[in-house]
N, C-alpha and C positions, 0 to 999 in steps of 0.2 A: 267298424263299430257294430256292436251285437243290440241293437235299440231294446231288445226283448231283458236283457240284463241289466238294463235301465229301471226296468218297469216292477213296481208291488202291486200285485194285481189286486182290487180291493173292494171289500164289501162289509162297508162299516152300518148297516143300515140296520137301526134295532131289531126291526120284523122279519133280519133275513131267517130263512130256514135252515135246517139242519141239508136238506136236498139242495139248495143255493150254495152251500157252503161247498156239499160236495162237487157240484158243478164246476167250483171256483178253482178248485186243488187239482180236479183234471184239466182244464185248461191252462192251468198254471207248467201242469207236467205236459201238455203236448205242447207247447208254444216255449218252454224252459226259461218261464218269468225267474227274477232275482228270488223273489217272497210272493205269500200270500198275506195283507195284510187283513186280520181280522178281531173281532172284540175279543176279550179273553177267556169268555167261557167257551169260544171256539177251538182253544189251543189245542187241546189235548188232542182232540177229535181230528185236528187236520196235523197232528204229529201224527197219527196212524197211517191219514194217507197217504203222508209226504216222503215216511222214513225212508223208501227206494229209491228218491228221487232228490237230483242234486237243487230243488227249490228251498227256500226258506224257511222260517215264521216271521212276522212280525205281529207283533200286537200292540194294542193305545194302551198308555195309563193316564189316570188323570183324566179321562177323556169324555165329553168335550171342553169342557168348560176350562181345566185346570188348577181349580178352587179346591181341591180335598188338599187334604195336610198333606203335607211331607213324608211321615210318619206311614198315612194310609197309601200313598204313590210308592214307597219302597215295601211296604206288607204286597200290591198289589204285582211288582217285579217282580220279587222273589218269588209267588205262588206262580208267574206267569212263566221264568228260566225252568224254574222244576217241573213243569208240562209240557215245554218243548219246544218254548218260544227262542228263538234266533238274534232277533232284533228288536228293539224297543222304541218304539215314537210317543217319548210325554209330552203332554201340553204343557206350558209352562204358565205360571201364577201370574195371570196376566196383570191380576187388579197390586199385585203387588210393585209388578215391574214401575205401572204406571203410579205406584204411591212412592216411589223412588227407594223401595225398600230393596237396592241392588243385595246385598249381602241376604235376603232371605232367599234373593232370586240364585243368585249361587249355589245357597248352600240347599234349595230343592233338587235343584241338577244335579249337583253333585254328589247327594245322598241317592237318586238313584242310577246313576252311573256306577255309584260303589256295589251295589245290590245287585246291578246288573252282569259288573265285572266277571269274562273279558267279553262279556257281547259289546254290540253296537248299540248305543242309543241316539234316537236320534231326536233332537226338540223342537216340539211346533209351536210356533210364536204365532199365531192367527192374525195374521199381517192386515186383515182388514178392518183389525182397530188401533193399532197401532200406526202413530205416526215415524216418521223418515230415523227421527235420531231414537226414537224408540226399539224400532227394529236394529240398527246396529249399535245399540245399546244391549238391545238381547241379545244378538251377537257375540257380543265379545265376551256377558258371561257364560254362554252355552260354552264357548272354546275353553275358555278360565276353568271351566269345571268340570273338561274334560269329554264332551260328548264329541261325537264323529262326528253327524251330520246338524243344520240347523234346517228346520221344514216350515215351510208358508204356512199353511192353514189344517183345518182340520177335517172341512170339506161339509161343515154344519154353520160357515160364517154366512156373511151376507154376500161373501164374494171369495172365491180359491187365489188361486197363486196369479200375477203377474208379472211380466215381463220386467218392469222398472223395483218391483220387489227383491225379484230372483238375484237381478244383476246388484242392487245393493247390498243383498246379504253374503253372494261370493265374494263382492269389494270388503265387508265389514271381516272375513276369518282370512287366516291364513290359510297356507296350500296342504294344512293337518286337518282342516274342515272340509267338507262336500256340503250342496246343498239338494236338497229334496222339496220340489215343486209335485203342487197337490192342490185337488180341485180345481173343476174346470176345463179338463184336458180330458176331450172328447176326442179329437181326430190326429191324425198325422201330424199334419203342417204345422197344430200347436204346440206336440210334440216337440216336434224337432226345433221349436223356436225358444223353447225352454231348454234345450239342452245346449242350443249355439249360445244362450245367455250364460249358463255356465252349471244349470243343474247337471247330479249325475246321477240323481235317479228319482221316478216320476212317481207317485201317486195317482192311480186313475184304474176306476172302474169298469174302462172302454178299453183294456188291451189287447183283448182278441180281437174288434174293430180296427184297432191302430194298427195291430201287425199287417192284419190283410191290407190295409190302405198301401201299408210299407212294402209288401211281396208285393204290388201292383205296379210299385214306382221304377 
């Protein structure tokens, strides 16, 4: 197992710097994380650093909250594919899922999945407000509508990924979904507790700490 191809190394933080960012892309390239996951006015700038190197993009739409239209969640893919992004993690319409407005919640994902097409997207359901059949309720439309992965949090809730979240959202897709565990995953051990649960790839801002932990063990 490559733990390091697990991992989206990530610096979602609005006040990060342009020098953070570049920090992130070298780290990313000596340690040969999956992605670097970063907001989208970072794209472009970290397609510069990246192009020699077998690392990623990912970038949020939608993000944090997952409240902007549909409409503005696929203008923001498309601008984000054409500067160099890899991979896409939307938030998904929370307030909608919980108004049972399933068929809006569909058809957001699915419109940007289309936009996206053929990258990955991947959808954050920010499982810390969401209840048990809520979550594998967003589940099953993230699959329905086509995204790769479905992801715990956004890592701006009250609380990131858990253990009994992780495992219900691998139980809620089939084996054509992966799941992405995010926020909260500071060291090793939680690492790798998240991934015996069934993620296959992490979220966390600590990868360079986690790998050393890992060369250690």
């Amino acid at each position: 197992m490559k733990l390091n191809k697990y991992i989206d190394h990530t610096l979602l933080k609005p006040e990060s710097k342009r020098e953070e960012i570049e920090k992130l892309c070298k780290e990313a390239i000596e340690y040969d994380f999956a992605t670097v996951c970063v907001n989208p006015y970072w794209v472009r700038y970290c397609e510069r650093l990246l192009k020699h190197s077998d690392v990623g993009i990912t970038t949020v739409i939608g993000f944090p909250l997952g409240a902007t239209t549909t409409k503005a969640k696929v203008a923001e893919t498309e601008e984000a594919i054409l500067n160099g992004a890899d991979e896409i993690d939307m938030v998904i319409n929370i307030g909608a899922l919980k108004s049972y407005d399933y068929e809006g919640v569909r058809k957001d994902i699915k419109s940007v999945v289309e936009a996206a097409a053929p990258h990955t997207v991947k959808v954050i359901l920010e499982t810390c407000l969401l209840t048990e059949k809520e979550i594998a309720m967003a589940c099953e439309l993230a699959e329905e509508s086509g995204a790769k992965f479905v992801k715990t949090s956004t890592g701006f809730g009250e609380y990131g990924a858990k253990l009994d979240d992780v495992k219900l959202m691998k139980e809620s897709v089939s084996k054509n979904v992966k799941v992405k565990a995010s926020g909260g995953i500071r060291d090793y051990k939680t690492a790798m507790e998240m991934i015996n649960a069934g993620a296959e790839r992490l979220g966390v801002s600590a990868g360079v700490s986690i790998m050393k932990e890992a060369l250690e063990q």
